[in-house]
N, C-alpha and C positions, 0 to 999 in steps of 0.2 A: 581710578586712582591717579592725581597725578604724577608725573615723570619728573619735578622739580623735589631736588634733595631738600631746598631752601626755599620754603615764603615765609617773607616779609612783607603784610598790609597795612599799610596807615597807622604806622607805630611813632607811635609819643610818649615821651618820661618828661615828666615838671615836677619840678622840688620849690614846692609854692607857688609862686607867681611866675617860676623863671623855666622856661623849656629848655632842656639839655635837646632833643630833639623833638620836631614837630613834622609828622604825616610821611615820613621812611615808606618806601615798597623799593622791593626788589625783588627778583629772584635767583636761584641758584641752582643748574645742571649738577646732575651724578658728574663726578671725573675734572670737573671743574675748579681751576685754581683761582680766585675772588681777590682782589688786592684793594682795602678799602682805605681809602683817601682819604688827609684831612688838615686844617690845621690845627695846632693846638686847642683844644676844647671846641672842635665842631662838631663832637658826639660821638668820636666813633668807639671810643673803648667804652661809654655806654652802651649803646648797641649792642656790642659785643656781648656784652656783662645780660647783657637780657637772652640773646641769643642762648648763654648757655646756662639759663635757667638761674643765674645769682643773682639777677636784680629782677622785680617786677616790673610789668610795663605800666603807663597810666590807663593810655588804650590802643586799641590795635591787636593782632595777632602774630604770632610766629607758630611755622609751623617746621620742626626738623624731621624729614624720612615722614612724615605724613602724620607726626603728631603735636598736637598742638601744647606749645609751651607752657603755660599755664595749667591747662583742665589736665594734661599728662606728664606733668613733670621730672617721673622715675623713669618711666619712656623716655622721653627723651633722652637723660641724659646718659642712660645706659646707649646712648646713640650718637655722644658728643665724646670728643675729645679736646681738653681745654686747657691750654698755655695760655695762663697770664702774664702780663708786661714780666713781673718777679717770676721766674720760676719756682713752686711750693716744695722746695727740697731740706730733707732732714740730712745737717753736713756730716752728721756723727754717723750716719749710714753707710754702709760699701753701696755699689752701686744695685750690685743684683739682691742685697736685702733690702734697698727701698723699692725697689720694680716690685719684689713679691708683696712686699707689705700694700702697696698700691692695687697689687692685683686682688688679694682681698676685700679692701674697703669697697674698690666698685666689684664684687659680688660675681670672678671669677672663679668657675668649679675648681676645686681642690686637685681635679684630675687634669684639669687642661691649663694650672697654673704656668707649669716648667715648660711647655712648649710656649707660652703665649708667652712669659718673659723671654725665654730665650730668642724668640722672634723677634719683638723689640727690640734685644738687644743686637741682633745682628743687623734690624734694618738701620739701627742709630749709629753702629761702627761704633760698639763698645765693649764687645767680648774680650777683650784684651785690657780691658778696665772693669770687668765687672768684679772684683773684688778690692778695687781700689774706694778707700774712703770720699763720700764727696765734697768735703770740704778739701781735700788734694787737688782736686782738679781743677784744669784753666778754666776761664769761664765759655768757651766753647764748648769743651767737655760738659761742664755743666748742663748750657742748652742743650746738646743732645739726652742728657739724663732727662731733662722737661719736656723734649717732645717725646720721648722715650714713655715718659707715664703717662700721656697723652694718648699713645695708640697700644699702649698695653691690652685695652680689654678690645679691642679690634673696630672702633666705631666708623659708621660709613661718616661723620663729619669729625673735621680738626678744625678749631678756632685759635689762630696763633696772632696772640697782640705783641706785637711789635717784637718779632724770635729774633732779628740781629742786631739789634740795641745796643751798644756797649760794645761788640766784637770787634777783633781788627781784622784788616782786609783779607787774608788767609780764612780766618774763621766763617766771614761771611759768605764766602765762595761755597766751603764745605758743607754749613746748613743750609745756602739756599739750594744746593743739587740735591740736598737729602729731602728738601721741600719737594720739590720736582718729580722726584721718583717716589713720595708717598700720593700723589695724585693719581698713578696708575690703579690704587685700589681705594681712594679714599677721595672724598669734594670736601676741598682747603676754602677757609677763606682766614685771611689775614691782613693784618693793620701793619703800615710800614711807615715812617717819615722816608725813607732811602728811595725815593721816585723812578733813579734806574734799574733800583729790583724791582720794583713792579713792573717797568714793562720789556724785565728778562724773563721773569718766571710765568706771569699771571694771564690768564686767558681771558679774564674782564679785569676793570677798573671800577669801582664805585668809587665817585667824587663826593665826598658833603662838606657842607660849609653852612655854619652858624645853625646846624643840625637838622639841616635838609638836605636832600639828594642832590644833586645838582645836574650831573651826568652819566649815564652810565653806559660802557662801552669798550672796545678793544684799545689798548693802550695805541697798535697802530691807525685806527679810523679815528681816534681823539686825535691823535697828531698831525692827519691830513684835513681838519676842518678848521685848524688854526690857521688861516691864512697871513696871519700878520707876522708870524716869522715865519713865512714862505719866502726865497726869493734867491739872490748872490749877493756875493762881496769881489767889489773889482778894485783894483789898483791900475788908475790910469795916470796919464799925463796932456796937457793939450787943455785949451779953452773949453770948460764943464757948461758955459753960457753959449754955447753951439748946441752938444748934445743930448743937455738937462730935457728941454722939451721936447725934441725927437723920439728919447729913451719912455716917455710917457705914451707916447701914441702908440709904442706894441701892444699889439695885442696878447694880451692876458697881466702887462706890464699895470699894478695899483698904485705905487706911491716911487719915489728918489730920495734920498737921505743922506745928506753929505758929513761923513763923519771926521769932524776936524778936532776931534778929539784924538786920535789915532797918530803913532808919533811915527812919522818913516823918512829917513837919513835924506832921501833925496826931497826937497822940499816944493819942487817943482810936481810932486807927485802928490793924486789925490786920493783917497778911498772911498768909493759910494756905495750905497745899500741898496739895492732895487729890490723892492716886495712885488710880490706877484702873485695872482689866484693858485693855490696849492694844485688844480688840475690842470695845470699849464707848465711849458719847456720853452720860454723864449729865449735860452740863454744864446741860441744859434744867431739868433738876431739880433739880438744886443750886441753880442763882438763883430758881428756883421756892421751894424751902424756904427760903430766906436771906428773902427780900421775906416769905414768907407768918409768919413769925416775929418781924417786925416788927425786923429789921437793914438797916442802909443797906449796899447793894450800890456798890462804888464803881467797882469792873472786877474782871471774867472773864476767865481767857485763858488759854486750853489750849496744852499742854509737850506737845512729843513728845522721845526720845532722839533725841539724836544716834549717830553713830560714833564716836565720842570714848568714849561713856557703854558701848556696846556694847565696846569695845576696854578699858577699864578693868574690866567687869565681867567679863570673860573670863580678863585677864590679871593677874588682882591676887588672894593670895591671900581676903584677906576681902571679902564683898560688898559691895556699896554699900548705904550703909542709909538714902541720902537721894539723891533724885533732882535729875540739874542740869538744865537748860532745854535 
């Protein structure tokens, strides 16, 4: 049997002529939190929508906990837990009589109702709301009521499309920990635009674009293969036509970028960008040649990409020809 919570092979959805996605695989580890990437309509909340059994595929397979989507459908989803973009919330409800009404429809015992809500509720930090109406409540409250119905019937996967959407900063902090800490009994995967929750929370990255996979990987090994915004930003002063071409011959040193865009009081001062292969530290030797050339060094300060940078370079037809901090 395999040890993969999640296959995904050669999965394609097309509505007529037009492919929402074409030729998908992935896989997904037990305990594993999945952050799937994308831009607007690169596929992924279809994806998602098939994952959890609401939309058919065209072809291809998915397989959750070792069954397969299609031929096993009620398996499955007795095996998913599923937040869509909206959360499917009755506002006229208190909080613990929509959990139980929840707990019946998916087909929990009668006898293990009261503990399986009250679990929920206490993993979601809402027993101090469970009697409160939910149209009362902020919309963070809310998310927690939708992840809340999500792992009511206890399923080893949670499928959450886009759970910070709309939250403000406070809020997003409190679900993404409550993300975090359902991953100790449960393999997450989620849809994000917010690129720095993904590589706070997520232990892979799926990238798609135009509804194919494009990369898949650790949010940190994605950020050390972009080399193009690898490098420093220096503030010097002194003839740049001395050590423009010196600063090229380091070793590991790619590209020099003079960025006269940059406004700084003293106008005798310049700012340049040195990129450089992401497995390389020449910063020693660049201040080294700068001093020994007789230019005022004024600050050194080494860039790494971000996910942002990674997620732009992946998803945009022309590459990046200058690197951001």
């Amino acid at each position: 049997m395999s040890s993969k919570t999640i296959e995904v092979e050669h999965l394609s959805k097309a509505y007529g002529s037009t492919a929402a996605i074409e030729d998908v695989h992935f896989s997904v580890d037990a305990g594993e939190i999945i952050g799937f990437l994308g831009p607007n309509g690169a596929g992924k909340t279809t994806t998602m929508r098939i994952l959890a059994g609401y939309l058919p595929a065209t072809s291809g397979t998915v397989k959750i906990a070792g069954y397969d989507v299609h031929r096993h459908s009620m398996e499955v989803r007795r095996r998913i837990g599923y937040l869509p973009e909206v959360p499917p919330l009755y506002p006229d409800m208190s909080v613990k009589q929509y959990l139980y009404f929840v707990s019946k429809i998916k087909g929990i015992r009668a006898g293990d109702r009261r503990r399986q809500v009250y679990n929920a509720m206490v993993r979601c930090q809402l027993i101090e709301r469970e009697n409160t109406v939910i149209r009362q409540l902020s919309k963070g409250y809310r998310q927690r009521v939708g992840i809340a119905q999500a792992i009511v019937h206890e399923p080893p996967v949670i499928i959450l499309d886009e759970p910070t959407v709309g939250l403000d900063p406070r809020q997003i902090i409190e679900v993404r920990n409550l993300i975090k800490s359902l991953a100790r009994e449960h393999t997450i995967i989620l849809s994000t635009h917010i690129l720095p929750e993904a590589s706070m929370i997520c232990d892979r990255v799926i990238i798609i674009n135009q509804g194919k996979v494009v990369t898949t990987n650790t949010p940190q090994d994605l950020q050390g293969q972009l080399e193009i915004s690898s490098g420093y930003e220096i503030e010097l002063s002194g003839n740049l036509e001395i050590v423009l071409p010196l600063l090229k011959a380091i070793p590991g040193v790619t590209n020099t970028i003079l960025d006269n865009n940059l406004s700084i009081e003293d106008t005798q001062r310049h700012m340049l960008r040195v990129t450089c292969k992401s497995t390389t530290e020449p910063g020693k030797d660049i201040a080294a040649l700068i001093v020994r050339q007789g230019l005022e060094l004024h600050e050194l300060r080494r860039t790494r990409p971000s996910l942002e940078d990674v997620f732009l370079e992946l998803t945009t037809e022309e590459p990046l020809s200058v690197y951001n901090q």
